[in-house]
BAMIDREN-89974 format. One record per residue (C-alpha): residue in three letters; residue number from 1; x, y, z. Coordinates in Angstrom, 3 decimals, padded with zeros to 6 digits. Example, Ala and Ser with C-alpha at 12.3 -4.5 7.8 and 13.67 -1.06 7.14 Angstrom:
2
> ALA, 1, 012.300, -004.500, 007.800
> SER, 2, 013.670, -001.060, 007.140
! end
This chain:
73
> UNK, 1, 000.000, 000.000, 000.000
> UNK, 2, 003.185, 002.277, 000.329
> UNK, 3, 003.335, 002.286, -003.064
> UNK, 4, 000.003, 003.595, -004.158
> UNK, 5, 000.955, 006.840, -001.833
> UNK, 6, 003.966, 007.719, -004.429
> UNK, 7, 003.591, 009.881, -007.427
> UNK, 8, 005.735, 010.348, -010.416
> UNK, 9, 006.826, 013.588, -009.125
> UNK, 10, 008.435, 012.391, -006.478
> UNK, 11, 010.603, 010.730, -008.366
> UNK, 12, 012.534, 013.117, -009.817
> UNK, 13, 016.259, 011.723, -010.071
> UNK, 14, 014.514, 008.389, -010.834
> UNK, 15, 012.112, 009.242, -013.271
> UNK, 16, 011.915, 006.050, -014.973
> UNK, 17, 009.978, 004.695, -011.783
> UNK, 18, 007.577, 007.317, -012.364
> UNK, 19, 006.921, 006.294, -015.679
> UNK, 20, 005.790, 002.487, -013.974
> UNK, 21, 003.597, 003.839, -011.424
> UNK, 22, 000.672, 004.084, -013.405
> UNK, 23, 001.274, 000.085, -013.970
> UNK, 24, 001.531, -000.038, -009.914
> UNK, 25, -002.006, 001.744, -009.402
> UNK, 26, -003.745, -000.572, -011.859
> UNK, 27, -002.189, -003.514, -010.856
> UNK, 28, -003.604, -002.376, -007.422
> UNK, 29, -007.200, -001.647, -008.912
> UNK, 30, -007.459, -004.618, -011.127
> UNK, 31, -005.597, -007.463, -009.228
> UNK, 32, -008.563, -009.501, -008.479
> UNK, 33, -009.708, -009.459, -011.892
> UNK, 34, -007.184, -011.902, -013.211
> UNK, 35, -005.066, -009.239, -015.227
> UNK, 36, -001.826, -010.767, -017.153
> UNK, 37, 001.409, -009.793, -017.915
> UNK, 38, 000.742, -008.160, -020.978
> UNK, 39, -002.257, -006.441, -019.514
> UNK, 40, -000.227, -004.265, -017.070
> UNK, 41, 002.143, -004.016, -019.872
> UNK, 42, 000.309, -002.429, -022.133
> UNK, 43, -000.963, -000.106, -019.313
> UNK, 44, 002.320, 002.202, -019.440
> UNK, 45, 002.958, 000.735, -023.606
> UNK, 46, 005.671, -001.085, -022.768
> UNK, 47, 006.087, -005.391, -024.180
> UNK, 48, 005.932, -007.485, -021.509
> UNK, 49, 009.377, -008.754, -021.575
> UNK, 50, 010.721, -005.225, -021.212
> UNK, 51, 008.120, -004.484, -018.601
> UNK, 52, 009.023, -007.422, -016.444
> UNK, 53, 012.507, -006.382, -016.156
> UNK, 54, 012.294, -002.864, -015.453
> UNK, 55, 010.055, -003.402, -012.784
> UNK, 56, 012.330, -005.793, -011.241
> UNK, 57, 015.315, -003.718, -011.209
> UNK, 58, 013.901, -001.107, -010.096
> UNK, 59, 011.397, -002.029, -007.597
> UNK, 60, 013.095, -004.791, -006.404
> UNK, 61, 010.115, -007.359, -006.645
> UNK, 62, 008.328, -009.028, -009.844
> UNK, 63, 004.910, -007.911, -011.086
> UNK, 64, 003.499, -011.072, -010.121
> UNK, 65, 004.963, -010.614, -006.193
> UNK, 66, 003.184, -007.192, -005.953
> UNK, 67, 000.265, -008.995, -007.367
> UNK, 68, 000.339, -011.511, -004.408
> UNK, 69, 000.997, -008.827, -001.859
> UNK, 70, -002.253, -006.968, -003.216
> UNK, 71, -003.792, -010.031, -002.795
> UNK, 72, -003.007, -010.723, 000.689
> UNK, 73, -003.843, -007.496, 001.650
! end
């Protein structure tokens, strides 16, 4: 839930992070609906493969992870 509190302004010597948040809010908003990969990809038009990775390095946790720890919350 810490992450839904950021916005891509806060971000500014990062800003590529900003650029994902939009994928982090509806990945938040649509986890329970089954969304995929590609869905969240195409969120903030990036392919999946690239999508995947840049979240990982920068967040430090897959998609899929934050997915789960939406879930469990």
């Amino acid at each position: 839930s810490e992450w839904l509190k950021l916005r891509p302004d806060d971000f500014a010597a990062m800003p590529e992070i900003g650029l994902l948040l939009p994928a982090v809010h509806f990945m938040a908003e649509k986890y329970a609906d089954g969304i995929t990969l590609p869905d969240i990809a195409k969120s903030v038009h990036l392919s999946p493969f690239h999508f995947h990775r840049r979240f990982t390095d920068l967040l430090g946790i897959t998609p899929k992870h934050f997915l789960f720890d939406r879930q469990v919350d």
